[in-house]
C-alpha angles and dihedrals in degrees: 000000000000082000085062089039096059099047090060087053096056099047099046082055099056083043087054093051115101102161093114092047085080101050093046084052101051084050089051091050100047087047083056092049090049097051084047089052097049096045095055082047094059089037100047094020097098096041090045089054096048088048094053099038085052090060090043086061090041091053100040086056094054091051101048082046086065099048 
């Protein structure tokens, strides 16, 4: 009887135990983050080029003016 006893015990108190939830919801989250991340890239990925390519040109030009 204390042999079964102790065996309930044992297992409510790994079902009690939450320390690994945080750490399977930071990985999620940061998966989300990730997914939210790639797809702005392949949104915004094209416009973003051509914008900074644009400057790179601006620039290059200032400088071979002073030159």
């Amino acid at each position: 009887m204390h042999g079964v006893m102790r065996s309930l015990r044992s297992r409510s108190s790994l079902l009690a135990d939450t320390r690994g939830a945080n750490l399977v919801e930071y990985i999620i989250l940061v998966g989300v983050i990730a997914l939210i991340a790639i797809a702005g890239f392949k949104a915004f990925g094209n416009n973003v080029r051509a914008k900074v390519d644009e400057q790179a040109g601006s620039v290059s030009g200032i400088n071979g003016a002073a030159q």
